[in-house]
C-alpha positions as CSV (number, residue, x, y, z in Angstrom):
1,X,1.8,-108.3,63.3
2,X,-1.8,-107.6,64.7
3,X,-0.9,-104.8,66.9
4,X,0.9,-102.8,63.7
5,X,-2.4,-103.9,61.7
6,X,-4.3,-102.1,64.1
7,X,-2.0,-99.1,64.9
8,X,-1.7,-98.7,60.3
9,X,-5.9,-98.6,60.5
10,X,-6.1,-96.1,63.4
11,X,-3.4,-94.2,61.5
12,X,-5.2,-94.1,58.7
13,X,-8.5,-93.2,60.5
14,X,-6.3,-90.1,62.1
15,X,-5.3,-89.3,58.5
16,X,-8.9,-89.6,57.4
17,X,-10.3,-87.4,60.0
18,X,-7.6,-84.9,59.4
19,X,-8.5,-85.0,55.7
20,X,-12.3,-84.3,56.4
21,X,-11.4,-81.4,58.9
22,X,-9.4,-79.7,55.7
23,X,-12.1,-80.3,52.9
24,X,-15.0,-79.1,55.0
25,X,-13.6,-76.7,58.0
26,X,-16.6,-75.0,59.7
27,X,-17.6,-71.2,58.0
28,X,-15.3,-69.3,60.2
29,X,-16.4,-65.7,60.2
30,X,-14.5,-62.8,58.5
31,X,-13.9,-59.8,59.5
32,X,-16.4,-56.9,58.3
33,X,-14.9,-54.3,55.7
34,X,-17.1,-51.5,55.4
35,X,-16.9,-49.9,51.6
36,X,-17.6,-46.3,51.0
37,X,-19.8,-46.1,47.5
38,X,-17.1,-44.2,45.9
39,X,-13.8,-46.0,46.3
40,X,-14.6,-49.6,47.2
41,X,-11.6,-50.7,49.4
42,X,-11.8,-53.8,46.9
43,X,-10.5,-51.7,44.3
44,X,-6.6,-52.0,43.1
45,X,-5.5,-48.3,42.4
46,X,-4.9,-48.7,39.4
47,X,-1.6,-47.6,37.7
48,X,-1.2,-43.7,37.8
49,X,-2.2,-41.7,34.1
50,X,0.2,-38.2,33.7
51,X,-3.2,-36.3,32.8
52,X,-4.2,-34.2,35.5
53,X,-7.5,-35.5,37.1
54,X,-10.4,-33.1,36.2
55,X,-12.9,-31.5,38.6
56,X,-15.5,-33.6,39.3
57,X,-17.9,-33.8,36.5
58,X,-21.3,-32.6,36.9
59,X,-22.3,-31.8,33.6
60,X,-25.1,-33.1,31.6
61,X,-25.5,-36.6,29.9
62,X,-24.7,-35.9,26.3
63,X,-25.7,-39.8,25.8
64,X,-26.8,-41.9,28.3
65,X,-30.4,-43.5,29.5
66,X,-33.6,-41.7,31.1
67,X,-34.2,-43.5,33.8
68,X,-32.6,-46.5,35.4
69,X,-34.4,-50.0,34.4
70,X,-33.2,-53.7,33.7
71,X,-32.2,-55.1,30.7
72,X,-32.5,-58.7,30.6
73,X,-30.2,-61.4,28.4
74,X,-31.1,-65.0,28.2
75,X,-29.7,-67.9,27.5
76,X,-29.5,-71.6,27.5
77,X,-28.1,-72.2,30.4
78,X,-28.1,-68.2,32.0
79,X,-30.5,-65.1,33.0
80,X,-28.7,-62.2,33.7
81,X,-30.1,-59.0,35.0
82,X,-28.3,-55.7,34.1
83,X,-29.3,-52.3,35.0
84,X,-28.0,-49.6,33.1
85,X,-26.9,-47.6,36.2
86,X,-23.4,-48.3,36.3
87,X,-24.0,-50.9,33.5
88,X,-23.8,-53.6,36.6
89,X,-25.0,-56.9,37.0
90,X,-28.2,-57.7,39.2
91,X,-28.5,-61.0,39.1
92,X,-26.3,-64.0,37.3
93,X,-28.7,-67.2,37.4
94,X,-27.3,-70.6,36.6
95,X,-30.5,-72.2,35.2
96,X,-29.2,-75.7,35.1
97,X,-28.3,-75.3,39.0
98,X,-30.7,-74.9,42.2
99,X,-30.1,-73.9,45.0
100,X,-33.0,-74.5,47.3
101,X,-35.5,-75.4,44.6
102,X,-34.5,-72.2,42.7
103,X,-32.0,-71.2,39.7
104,X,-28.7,-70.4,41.7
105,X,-27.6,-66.9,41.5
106,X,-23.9,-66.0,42.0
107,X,-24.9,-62.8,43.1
108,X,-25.1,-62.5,46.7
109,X,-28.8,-61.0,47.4
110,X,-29.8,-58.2,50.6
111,X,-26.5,-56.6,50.2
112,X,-26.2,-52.8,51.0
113,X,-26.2,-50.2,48.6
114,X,-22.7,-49.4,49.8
115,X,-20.9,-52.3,48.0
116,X,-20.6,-52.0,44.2
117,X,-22.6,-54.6,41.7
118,X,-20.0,-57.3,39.4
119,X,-18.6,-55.2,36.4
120,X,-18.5,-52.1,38.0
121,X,-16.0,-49.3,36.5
122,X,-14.1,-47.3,38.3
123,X,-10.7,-45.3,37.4
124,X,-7.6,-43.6,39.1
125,X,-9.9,-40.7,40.4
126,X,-12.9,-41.1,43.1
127,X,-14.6,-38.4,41.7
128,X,-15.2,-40.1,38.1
129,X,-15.2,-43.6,40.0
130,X,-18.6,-42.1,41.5
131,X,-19.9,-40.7,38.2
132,X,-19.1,-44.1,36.4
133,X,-21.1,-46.0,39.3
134,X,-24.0,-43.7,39.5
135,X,-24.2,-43.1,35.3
136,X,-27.5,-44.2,33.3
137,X,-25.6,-46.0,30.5
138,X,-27.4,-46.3,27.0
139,X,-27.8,-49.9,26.2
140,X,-27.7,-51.3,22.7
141,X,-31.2,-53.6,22.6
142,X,-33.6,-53.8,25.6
143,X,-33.0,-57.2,25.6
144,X,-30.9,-59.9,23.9
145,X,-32.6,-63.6,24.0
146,X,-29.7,-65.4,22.4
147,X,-30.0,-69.7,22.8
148,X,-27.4,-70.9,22.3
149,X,-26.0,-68.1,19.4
150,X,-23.8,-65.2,20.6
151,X,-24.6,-62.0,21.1
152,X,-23.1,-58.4,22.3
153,X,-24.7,-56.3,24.3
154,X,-23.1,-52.3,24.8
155,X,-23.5,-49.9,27.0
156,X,-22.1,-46.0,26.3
157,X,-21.8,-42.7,28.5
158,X,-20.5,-39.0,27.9
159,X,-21.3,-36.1,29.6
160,X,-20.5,-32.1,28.8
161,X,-17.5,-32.3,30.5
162,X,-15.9,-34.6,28.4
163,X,-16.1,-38.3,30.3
164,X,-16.4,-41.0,27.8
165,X,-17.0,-44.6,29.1
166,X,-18.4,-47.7,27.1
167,X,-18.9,-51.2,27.8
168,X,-19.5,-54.4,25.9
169,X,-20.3,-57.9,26.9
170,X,-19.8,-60.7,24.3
171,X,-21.7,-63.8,25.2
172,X,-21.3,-67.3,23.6
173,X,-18.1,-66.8,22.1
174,X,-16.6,-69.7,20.9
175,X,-19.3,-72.0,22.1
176,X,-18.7,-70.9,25.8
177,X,-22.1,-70.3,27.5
178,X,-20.1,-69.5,31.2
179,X,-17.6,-67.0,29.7
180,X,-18.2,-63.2,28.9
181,X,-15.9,-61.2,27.0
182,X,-16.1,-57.3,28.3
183,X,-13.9,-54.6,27.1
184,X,-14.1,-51.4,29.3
185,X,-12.8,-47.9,27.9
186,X,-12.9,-44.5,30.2
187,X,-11.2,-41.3,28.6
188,X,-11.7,-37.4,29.4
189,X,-11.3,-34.9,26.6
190,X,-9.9,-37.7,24.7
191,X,-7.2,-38.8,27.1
192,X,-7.3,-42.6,27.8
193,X,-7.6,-43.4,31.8
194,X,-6.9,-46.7,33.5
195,X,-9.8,-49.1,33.9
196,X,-11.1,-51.4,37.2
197,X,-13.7,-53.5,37.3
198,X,-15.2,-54.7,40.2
199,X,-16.6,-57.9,41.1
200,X,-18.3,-56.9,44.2
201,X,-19.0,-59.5,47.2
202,X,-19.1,-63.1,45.9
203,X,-20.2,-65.9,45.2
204,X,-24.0,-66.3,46.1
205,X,-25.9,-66.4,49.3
206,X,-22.4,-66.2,51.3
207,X,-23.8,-69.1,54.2
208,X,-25.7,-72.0,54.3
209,X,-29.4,-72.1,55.3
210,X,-29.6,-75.3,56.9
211,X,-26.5,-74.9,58.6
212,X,-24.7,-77.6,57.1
213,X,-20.5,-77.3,57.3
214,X,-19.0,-75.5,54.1
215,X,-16.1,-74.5,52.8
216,X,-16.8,-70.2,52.7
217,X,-15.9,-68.5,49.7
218,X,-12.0,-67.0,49.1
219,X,-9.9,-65.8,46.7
220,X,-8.1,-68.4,43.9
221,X,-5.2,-67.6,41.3
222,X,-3.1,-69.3,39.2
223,X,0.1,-67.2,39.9
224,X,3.7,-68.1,39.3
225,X,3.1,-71.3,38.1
226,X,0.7,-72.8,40.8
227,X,-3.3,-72.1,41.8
228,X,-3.5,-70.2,45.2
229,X,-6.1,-70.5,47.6
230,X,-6.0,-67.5,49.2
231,X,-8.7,-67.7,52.7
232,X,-9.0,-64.5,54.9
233,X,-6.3,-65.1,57.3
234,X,-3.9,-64.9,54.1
235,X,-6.0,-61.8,52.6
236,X,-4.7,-59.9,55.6
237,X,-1.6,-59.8,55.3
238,X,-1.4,-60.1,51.5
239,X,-4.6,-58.2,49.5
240,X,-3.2,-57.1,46.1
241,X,-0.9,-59.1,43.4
242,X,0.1,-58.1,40.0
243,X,1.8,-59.8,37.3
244,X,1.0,-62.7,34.4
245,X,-2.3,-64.7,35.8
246,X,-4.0,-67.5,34.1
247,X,-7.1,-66.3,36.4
248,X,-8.0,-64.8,39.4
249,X,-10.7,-64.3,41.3
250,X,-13.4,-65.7,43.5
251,X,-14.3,-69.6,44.3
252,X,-16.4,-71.6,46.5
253,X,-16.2,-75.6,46.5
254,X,-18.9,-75.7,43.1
255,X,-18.4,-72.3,41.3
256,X,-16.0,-69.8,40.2
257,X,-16.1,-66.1,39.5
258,X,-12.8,-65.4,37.7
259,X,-11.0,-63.3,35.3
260,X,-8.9,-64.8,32.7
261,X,-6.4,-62.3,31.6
262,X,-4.2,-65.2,30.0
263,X,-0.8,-63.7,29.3
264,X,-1.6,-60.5,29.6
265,X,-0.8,-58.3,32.8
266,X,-3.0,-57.1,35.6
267,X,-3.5,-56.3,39.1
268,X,-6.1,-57.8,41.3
269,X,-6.7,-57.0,45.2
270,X,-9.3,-59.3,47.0
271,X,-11.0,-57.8,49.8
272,X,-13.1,-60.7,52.5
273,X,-16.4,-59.1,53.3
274,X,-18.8,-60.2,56.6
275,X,-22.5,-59.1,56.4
276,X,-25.1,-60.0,59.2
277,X,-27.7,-62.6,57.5
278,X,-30.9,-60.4,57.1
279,X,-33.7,-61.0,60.3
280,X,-31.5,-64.3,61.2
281,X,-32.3,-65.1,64.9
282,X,-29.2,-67.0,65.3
283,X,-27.2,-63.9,64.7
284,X,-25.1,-65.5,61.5
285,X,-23.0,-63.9,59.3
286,X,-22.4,-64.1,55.7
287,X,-19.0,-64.6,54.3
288,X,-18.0,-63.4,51.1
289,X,-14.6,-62.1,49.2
290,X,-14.6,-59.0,46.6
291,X,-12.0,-58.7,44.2
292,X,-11.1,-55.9,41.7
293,X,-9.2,-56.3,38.3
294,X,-7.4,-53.3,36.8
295,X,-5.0,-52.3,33.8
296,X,-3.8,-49.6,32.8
297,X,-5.6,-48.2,29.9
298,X,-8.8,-49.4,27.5
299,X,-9.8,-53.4,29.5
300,X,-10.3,-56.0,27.7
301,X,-10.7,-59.5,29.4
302,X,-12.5,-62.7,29.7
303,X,-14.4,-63.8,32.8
304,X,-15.8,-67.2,33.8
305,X,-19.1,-67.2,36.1
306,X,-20.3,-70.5,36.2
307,X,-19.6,-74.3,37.7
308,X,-16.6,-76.0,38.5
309,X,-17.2,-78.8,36.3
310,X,-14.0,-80.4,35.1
311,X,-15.9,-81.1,30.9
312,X,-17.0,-77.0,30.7
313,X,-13.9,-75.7,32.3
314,X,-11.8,-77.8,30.0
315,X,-13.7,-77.0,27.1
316,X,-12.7,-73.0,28.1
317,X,-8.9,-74.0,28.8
318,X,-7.8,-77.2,26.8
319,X,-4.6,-76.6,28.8
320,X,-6.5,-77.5,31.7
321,X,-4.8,-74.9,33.7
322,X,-8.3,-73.8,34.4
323,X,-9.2,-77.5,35.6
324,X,-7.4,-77.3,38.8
325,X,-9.9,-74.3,40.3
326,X,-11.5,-77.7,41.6
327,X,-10.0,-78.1,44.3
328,X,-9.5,-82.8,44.5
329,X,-6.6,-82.0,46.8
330,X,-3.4,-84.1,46.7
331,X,-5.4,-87.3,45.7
332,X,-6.5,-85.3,42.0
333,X,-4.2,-88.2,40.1
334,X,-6.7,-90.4,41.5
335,X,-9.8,-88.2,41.5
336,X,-10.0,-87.3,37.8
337,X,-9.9,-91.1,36.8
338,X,-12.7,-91.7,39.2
339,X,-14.8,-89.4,38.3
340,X,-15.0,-89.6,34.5
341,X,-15.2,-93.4,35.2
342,X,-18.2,-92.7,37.4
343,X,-19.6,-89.7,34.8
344,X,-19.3,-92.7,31.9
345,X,-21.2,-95.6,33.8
346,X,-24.0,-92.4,34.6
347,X,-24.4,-92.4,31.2
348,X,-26.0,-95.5,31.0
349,X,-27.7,-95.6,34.9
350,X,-29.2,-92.0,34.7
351,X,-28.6,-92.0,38.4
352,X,-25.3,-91.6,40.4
353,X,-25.5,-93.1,43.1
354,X,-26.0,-96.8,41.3
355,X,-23.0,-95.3,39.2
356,X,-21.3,-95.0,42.6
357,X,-22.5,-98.4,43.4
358,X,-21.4,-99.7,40.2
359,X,-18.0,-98.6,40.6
360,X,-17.1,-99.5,43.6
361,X,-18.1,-103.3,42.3
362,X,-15.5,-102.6,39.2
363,X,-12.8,-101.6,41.7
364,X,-13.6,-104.9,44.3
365,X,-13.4,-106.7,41.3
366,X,-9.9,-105.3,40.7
367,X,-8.8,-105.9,44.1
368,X,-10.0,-109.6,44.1
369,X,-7.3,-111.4,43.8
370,X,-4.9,-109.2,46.8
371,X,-8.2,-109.7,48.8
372,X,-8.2,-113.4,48.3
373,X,-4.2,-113.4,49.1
374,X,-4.5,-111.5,52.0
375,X,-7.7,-113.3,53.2
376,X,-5.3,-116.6,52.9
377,X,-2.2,-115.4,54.1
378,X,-4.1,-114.3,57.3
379,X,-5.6,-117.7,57.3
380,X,-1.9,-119.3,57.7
381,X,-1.1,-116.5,60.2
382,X,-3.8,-118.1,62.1
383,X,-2.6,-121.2,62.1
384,X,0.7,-121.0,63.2
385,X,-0.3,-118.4,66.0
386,X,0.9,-121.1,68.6
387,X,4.6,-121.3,67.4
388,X,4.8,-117.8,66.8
389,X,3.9,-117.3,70.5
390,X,5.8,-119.8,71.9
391,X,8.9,-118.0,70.5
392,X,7.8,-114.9,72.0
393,X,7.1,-115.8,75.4
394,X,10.9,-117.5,75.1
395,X,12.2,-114.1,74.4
396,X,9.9,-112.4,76.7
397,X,12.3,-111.9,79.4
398,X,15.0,-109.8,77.3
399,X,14.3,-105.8,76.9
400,X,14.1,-104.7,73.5
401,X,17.6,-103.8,73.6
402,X,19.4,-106.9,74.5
403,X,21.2,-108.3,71.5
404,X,19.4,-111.7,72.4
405,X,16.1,-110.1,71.3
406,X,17.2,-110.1,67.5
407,X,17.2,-113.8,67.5
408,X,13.5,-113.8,68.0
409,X,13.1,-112.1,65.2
410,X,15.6,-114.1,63.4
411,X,13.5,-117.1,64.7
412,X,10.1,-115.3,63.6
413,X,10.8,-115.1,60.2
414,X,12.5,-118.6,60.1
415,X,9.0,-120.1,60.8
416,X,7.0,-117.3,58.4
417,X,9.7,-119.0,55.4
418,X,9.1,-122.2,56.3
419,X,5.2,-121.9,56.4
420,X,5.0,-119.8,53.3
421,X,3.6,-116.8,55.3
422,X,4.0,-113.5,54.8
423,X,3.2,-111.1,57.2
424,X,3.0,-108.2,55.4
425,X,0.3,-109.4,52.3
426,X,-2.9,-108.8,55.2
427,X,-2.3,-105.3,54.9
428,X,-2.0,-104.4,51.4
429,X,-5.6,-104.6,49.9
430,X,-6.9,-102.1,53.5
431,X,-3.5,-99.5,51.9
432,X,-4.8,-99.9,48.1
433,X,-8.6,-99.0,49.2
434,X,-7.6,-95.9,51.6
435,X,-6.5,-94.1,48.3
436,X,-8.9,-94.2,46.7
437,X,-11.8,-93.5,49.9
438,X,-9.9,-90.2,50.3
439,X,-10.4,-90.1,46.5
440,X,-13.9,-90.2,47.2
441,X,-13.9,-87.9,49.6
442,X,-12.1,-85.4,47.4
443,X,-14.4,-86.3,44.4
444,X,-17.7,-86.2,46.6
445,X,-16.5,-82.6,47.9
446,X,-15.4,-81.0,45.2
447,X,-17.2,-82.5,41.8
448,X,-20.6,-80.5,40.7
449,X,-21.9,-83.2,39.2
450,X,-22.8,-84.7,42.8
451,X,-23.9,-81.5,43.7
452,X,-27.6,-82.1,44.6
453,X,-27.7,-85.5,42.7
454,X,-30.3,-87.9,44.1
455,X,-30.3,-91.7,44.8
456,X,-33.0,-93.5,46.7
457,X,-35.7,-93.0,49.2
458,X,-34.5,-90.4,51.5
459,X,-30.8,-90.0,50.0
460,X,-31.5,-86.3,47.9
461,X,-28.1,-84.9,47.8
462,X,-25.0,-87.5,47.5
463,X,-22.8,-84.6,48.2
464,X,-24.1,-84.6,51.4
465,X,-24.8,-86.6,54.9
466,X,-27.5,-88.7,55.3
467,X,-30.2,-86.8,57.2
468,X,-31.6,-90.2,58.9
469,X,-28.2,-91.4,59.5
470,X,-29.3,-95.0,58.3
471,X,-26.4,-95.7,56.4
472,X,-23.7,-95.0,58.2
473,X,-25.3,-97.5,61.2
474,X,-25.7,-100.3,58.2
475,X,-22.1,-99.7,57.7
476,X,-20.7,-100.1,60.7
477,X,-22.8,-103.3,61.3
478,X,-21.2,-104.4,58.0
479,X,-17.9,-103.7,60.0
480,X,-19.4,-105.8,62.6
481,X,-20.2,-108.9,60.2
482,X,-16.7,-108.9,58.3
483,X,-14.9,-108.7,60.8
484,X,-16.6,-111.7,63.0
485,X,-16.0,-113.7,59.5
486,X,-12.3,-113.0,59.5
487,X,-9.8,-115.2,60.6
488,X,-7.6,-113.4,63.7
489,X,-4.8,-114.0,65.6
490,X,-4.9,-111.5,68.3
491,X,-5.1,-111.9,71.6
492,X,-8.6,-110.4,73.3
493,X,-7.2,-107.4,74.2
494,X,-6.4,-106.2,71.0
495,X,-9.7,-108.0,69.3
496,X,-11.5,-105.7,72.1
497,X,-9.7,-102.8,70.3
498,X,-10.2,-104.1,66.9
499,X,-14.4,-103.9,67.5
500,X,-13.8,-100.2,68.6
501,X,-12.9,-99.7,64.9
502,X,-16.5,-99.7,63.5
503,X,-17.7,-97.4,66.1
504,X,-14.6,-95.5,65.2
505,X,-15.8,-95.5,61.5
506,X,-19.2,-94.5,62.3
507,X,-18.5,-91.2,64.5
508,X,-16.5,-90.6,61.6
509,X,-18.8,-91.1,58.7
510,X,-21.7,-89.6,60.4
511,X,-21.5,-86.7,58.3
512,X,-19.4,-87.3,55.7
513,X,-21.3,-87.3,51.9
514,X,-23.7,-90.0,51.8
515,X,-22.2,-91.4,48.7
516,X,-19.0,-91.7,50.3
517,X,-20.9,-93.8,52.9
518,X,-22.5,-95.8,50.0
519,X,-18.9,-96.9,48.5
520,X,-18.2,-97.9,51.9
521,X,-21.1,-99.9,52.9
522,X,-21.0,-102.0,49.4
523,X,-17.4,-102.5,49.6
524,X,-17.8,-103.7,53.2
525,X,-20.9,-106.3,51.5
526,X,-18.5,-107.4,48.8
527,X,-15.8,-108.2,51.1
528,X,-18.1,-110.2,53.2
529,X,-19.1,-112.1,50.3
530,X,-15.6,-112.8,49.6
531,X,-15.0,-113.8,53.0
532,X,-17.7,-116.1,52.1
533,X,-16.3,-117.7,49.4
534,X,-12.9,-118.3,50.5
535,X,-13.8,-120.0,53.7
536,X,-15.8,-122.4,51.6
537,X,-13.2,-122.6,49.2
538,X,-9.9,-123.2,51.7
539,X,-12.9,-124.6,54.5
540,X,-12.7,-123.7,58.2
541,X,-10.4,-122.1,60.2
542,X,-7.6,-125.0,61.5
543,X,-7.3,-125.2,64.9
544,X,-3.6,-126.2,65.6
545,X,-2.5,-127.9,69.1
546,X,-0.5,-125.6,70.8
547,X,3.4,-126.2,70.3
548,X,5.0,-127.7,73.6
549,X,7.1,-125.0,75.3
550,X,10.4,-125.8,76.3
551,X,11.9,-125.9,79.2
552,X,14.9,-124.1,80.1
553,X,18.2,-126.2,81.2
554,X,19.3,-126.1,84.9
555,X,15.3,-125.8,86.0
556,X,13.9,-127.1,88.9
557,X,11.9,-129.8,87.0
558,X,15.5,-130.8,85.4
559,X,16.7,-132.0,88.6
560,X,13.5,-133.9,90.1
561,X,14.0,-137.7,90.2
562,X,11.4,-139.9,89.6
């Protein structure tokens, strides 16, 4: 029973390690896609208008702006930067978000001219794509500072040769600060054309300064029924996808840059993007995915740019189809409960790593009673250790196929009935606690609210590793402690193996999210405080006299006379 103890915990360990390897893979570096300014290889061609194209327009701006120059929107919880050439987007800052003690932008800075800016227009012919990205748009205020309220802000273009093209941004609608309405119109003499908009390279800074592991950004839709996760190696051999979307666009493990065309249909073609990281000695590249949205005439969609976090994105989608851009993996039955559990007991700790610590006290104390069973059961496993190997050394000299083995096992469980043993009971509260650790994991990866949330001392970030490493050693001596309290019954090679496991647990937790560390170390105290209590309660380990072996008939001893 000890050895399949030990092979279930080294199984799960396996499991474990292969479950951190997919959550946080190492930044694996795309490959570059150059972008001329006029057709940006991320753009969809959209679908083809019967109106001849035009020459290329050079007339003069019938309406339009001077000079190009910023026009600023604020908001509670954004600053975004347009410039009226092109009507594009500089900057997108999340102000309730850092990233390195300043307001995160999910536009990606230092990126050549070359690669359009989000919400740029294009159309079915280069030449008017390349007027439409160049064009000093006429904006309706010079600047909108809205609260909380909504607001609209337009932009307008036509020339002598006929090119019409308009834009307008709704902001707040509906009470939802991350999601901007635009509707996007391009016509010539009158003649409607097919509209693209462009996100161009996203999400944010693209790498990690401090070179910590991260999952790089890729592509995400809800298509046919199920979200998609679409990395590089899948964008090349599959770029562009039409049909009904609930979204699509561009995700990294905290925020989302997505269209939400809801039942209506569209096309969208991602395109991964490398770019060398500006004066980095190192040589490091920055990773990034563009994606382009078109339809076929006048646009008129919804986009999200903002966090992952599961309260705003089901406030946008009470169907909560938009929900599962967080990515909690196969484990998100488990994850959601834990983590608006844990976002409740923050409520009333202000910090969440005692919220962490909290809850993993609620769920020992839910586990008490299969702890105490098990701690028991592997009390009376100890005792009758003797018999039990004085049955197998019987049985010893038969392969595992004879016939004759079965009786062993026949015998075995003969003497587990009689004791009231049962053999399986010591592993069931180490299979109801690996759920919900890789729930941990999951939530610790994946939820924005841990995202840069302090709890003591030198712990800043819970979502990430400790940077002294002093937890994960008090962990492992934690192992150390429990399991010297523990009743065993294996032999010393396998209790030799069993004190590998906390080393085992410590390569592995080394850099896993600190807060995950912290669930471990106080389950690990509350166990041993359990341990406590039972021995007191049941007293000391027995130490039985070793059962007399028998001796087999027709021996030598059998025939010795006194």
């Amino acid at each position: 029973m000890e050895k399949r103890v030990f092979l279930a915990i080294l199984l799960s360990f396996v499991v474990l390690a292969g479950y951190q390897a997919f959550f946080a893979p190492p930044p694996a570096p795309a490959p570059v896609v150059t972008l001329p300014p006029q057709a940006p290889s991320a753009s969809p061609a959209p679908v083809e208008s019967t109106t001849p194209a035009p020459p290329p327009p050079s007339a003069v701006a019938l309406v339009g702006d001077t000079v190009a120059r910023d026009i600023v929107v604020e908001t509670d919880v954004l600053h975004i930067v347009f410039s009226t050439s092109g009507a594009t987007v500089k900057s997108w800052q999340l102000k309730r978000y850092l990233d390195y003690g300043e307001a995160l932008d999910l536009v990606p800075h230092d990126v050549p001219d070359s690669f359009p800016r989000p919400f740029t227009m294009a159309t079915n012919d280069p030449a008017l794509s390349k007027t439409l990205a160049t064009a000093l748009f006429k904006p309706s205020a010079d600047k909108l500072t809205l609260g909380s309220a909504p607001g609209t802000l337009t932009f307008e273009y036509r020339d002598a040769s006929g090119l019409t093209a308009s834009k307008r941004f709704y902001f707040q609608q509906e009470g939802k600060p991350y999601v901007v309405k635009v509707e996007a119109a391009v016509d010539v003499a009158g003649a409607s054309r097919p509209v693209t908009l462009l996100s161009g390279a996203a999400l944010g800074l693209g790498y990690t300064p401090d070179g910590s592991r991260t999952v790089p950004a890729r592509g995400i839709q809800f298509h046919d029924g199920s979200v998609q996760r679409l990395a590089t190696s899948a964008l090349q051999k599959q770029s562009r996808y039409e049909g009904e979307m609930k979204f699509a666009g561009v995700e990294d493990p905290y925020f989302l840059n997505a269209a939400l065309p809801g039942t209506e249909k569209i096309a969208v073609e991602y395109s991964p993007i490398s770019l060398p990281v500006k004066d980095d000695p190192k040589g490091r590249t920055r990773s990034f995915v563009a994606y382009a949205v078109s339809v076929p005439g006048p646009l008129s969609l919804q986009f999200f740019l903002g966090p992952k976090d599961f309260d705003i994105l089901r406030s946008v989608d009470p169907r909560l189809e938009l929900v599962r851009a967080i990515d909690f993996g196969i484990f998100s039955w488990l994850v959601v409960p834990l983590l608006q559990a844990l976002k409740w007991i923050n409520q009333y700790t202000g910090n969440y790593g005692w919220s962490i610590v909290a809850l993993t006290v609620f769920i020992n104390l839910v586990i008490f009673p299969l702890r105490h069973r098990s701690m028991v059961s592997m009390r009376k496993m100890q005792a009758i250790q003797p018999e039990m190997k004085a049955i197998q050394d019987r049985f010893a000299k038969y392969k595992l196929t004879d016939p004759e083995r079965q009786k062993m096992n026949t015998e075995m469980m003969a003497l587990y009935k009689q004791k009231g043993v049962n053999p399986a009971s010591g592993c069931v509260p180490m299979l109801l606690t690996l759920p919900v650790l890789f729930a941990f994991y999951a939530m610790l990866s994946a939820a924005i609210e841990l995202r840069g949330a302090p709890f003591m001392g030198w712990i800043h970030d819970l979502s990430r590793h400790d940077p002294y490493y002093v937890t994960p050693f008090l962990m492992a001596g934690t192992m150390l402690w429990q399991q010297w309290m523990m009743p065993s019954t294996a032999d010393p090679i396998q209790k030799r193996m069993f004190m590998l496991m906390p080393v085992i647990f410590l390569v592995s937790f080394l850099w896993a999210p600190s807060g995950l560390v912290i669930y471990w170390l106080v389950s690990n105290l509350l166990a041993i405080a359990q341990q406590a209590l039972t021995n007191r309660l049941i007293g000391a380990p027995v130490r039985p006299v070793p059962a007399p072996r028998r001796v087999a008939s027709g021996s030598n001893s059998g025939g010795r006379k006194s």
